[in-house]
N, C-alpha and C positions, 0 to 999 in steps of 0.2 A: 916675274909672274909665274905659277906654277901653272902646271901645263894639265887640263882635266881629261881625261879618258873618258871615250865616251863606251855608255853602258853595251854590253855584250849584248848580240842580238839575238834573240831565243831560239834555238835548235828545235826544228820540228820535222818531225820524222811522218810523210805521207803514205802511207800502205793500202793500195788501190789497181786492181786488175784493167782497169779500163785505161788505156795509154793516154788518149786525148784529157782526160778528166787531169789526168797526174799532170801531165803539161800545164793544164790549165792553173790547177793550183800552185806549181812551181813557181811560174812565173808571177801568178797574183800575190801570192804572201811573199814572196820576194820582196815587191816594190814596196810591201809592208812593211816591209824592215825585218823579216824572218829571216833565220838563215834555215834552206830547204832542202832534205834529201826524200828521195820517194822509192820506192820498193815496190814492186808488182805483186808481189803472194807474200805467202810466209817465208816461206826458203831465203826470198830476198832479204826479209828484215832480219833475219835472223843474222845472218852474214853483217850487215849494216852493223846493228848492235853491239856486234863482239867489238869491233873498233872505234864505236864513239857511242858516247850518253848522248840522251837527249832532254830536253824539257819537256814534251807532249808529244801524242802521237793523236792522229788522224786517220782513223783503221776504216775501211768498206768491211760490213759485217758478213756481205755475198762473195765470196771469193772460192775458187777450185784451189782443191788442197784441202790444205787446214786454214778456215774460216776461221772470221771476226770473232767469235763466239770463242770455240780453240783456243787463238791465240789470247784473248783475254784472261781467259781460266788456267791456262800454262803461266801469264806473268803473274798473278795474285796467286797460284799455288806457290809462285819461286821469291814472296813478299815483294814481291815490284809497285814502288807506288806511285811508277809513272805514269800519268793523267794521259787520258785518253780520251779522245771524241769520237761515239763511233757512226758512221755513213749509213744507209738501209737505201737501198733502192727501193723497197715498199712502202706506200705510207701506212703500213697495217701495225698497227696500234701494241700487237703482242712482240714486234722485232725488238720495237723501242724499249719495252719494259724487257725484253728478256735479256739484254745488253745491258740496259744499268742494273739490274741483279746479278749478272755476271762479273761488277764491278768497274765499266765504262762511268766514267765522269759527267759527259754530257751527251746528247745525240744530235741528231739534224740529218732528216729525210729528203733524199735526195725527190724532182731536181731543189734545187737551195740556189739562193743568192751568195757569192761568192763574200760578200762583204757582213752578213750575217754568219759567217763560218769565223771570219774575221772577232767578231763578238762575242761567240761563244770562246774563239781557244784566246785572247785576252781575259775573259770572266775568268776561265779556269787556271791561270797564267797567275793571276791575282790569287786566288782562292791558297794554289801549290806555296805562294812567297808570302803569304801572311804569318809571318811571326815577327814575335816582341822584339825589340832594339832594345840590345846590351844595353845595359844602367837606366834605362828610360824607366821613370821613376809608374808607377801603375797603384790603383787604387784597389783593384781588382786581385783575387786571389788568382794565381796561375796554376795551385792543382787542388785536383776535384776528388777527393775520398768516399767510394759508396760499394758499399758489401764487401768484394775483393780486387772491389779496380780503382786504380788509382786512373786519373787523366790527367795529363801535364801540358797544360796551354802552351807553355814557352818554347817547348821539345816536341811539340805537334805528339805526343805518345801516349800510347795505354796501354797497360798494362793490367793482367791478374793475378792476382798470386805473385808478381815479379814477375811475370812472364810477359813480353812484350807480345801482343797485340797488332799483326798490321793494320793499318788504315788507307783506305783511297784518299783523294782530297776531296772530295765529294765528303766522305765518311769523315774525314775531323772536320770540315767544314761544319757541317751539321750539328756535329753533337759537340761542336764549339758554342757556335749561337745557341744553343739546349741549355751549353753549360753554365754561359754568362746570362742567363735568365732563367735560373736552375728553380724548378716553384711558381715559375712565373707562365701559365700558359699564353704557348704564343698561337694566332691562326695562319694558316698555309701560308697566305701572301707577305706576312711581316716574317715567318722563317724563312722564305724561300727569298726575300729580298737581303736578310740578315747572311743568310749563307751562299747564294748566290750571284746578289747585288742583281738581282731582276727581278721580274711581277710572277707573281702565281697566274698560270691561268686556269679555269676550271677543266677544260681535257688536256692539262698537264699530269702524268700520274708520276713524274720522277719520284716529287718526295714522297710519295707513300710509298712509293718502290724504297727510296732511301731510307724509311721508318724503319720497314721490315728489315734491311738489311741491319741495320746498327741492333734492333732486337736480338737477331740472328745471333749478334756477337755477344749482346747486353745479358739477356735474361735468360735463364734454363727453361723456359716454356715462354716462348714468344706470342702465344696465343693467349696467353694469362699475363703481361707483363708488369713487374715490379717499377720496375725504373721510369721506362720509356713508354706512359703512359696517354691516351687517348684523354682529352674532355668533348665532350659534346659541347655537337654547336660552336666548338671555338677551333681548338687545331689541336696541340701536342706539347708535352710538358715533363720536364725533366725530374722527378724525384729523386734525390741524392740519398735519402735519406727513409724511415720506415714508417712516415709519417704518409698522409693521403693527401692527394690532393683534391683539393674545393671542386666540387663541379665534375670531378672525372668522373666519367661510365667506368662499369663495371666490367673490366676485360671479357668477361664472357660473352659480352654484350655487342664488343666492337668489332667488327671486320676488318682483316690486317690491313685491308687497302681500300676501307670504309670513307665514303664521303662526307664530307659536312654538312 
């Protein structure tokens, strides 16, 4: 009988000032089958870091020192595309959005259900390990050629000019589902289920936070976008190419983080 290993249990790295909270999580994604290290401030993670990888991290955006924010924008300056969920003690609306534009994965405002934090770093656990199985046969093209960037499904990558592009998992997530419905407008709740594996809700602004950002990267004027185009009335729609799409507004017309 061969003998089967069982799967490794995901490294998740908790970075939080508040002692009782770190405990708590310690011990609950433990039982979850996490394996858990937690860090007080920056200083701590940092130390952490240099000696072990992790899969995700679970950052408080309120912290003395260098703050959530900080250290977000220190790891996507150093191409880090380790997935992040970031904490707010606020429920105010601009913490959330100013964290996924600093390129945080998911968020969740405290206080939170401990078993809901549980769902979100699983969704984004998923999102980071979604790639194609060597020789599995696909019907689907796996790279996507438009203007000077190449996308390469298989290689999670993008590139322009040859130059490689990093991505969050958030950011290929998205402009994955974009890619494999490339022409095809999708609305909020069908991308955000395609890229997320969860429901849009209407005062969700992640993904219009996450449009703008992949604009950011996409088009030389994000406010006029070629590619990553706005339809009214429906959602967002990938142009690959220098054709129009059906039904889309007229960039001048859309507000980056414009509702439907």
């Amino acid at each position: 009988m061969v003998q089967q290993h069982a799967a490794r249990p995901p490294d998740v790295l908790v970075v939080d000032d508040d002692p009782r909270l770190r405990d708590l999580l310690r011990r609950y994604l433990t039982q979850q089958g996490f394996a858990v290290v937690v860090a007080e401030d920056a200083q701590a993670m940092n130390r952490v870091m240099r000696h072990q990888r992790f899969d995700l991290m679970v950052l408080d955006l309120m912290m003395p020192g260098e703050d959530g924010l900080q250290v977000i924008a220190r790891l996507r300056a150093a191409q880090s595309d380790l997935p992040v969920i970031v904490l707010t003690a606020r429920g105010d609306e601009s913490d959330r959005i100013t964290g996924l534009e600093a390129g945080a994965d998911d968020y969740l405002a405290k206080p939170f259900n401990p078993r809901e934090l549980v769902a979100r770093i699983q969704s984004v656990l998923r999102r980071s390990r979604l790639t194609e199985m060597p020789g599995a046969p696909s019907t689907e093209p796996q790279r996507m050629q438009f203007g000077d960037f190449e996308l390469d499904l298989s290689t999670r990558s993008l590139r322009k000019a040859g130059v490689p592009i990093p991505l969050t998992t958030s950011d290929f997530a998205t402009l994955k589902a974009l890619a494999r419905h490339a022409r095809e407008p999708l609305s909020r709740q069908r991308l955000m289920q395609l890229s997320r594996g969860r429901d849009y809700e209407s005062s969700d602004r992640s993904l219009d936070v996450q449009i703008s950002r992949l604009r950011k990267l996409l088009e030389d004027d994000p406010h006029h976008p070629r590619y990553l185009q706005t339809v009214w009335g429906v959602g967002y729609v990938l142009i690959p190419d220098q054709d129009e799409a059906t039904g889309a507004e007229h960039p001048a017309q859309t507000p980056e983080h414009g509702r439907l």
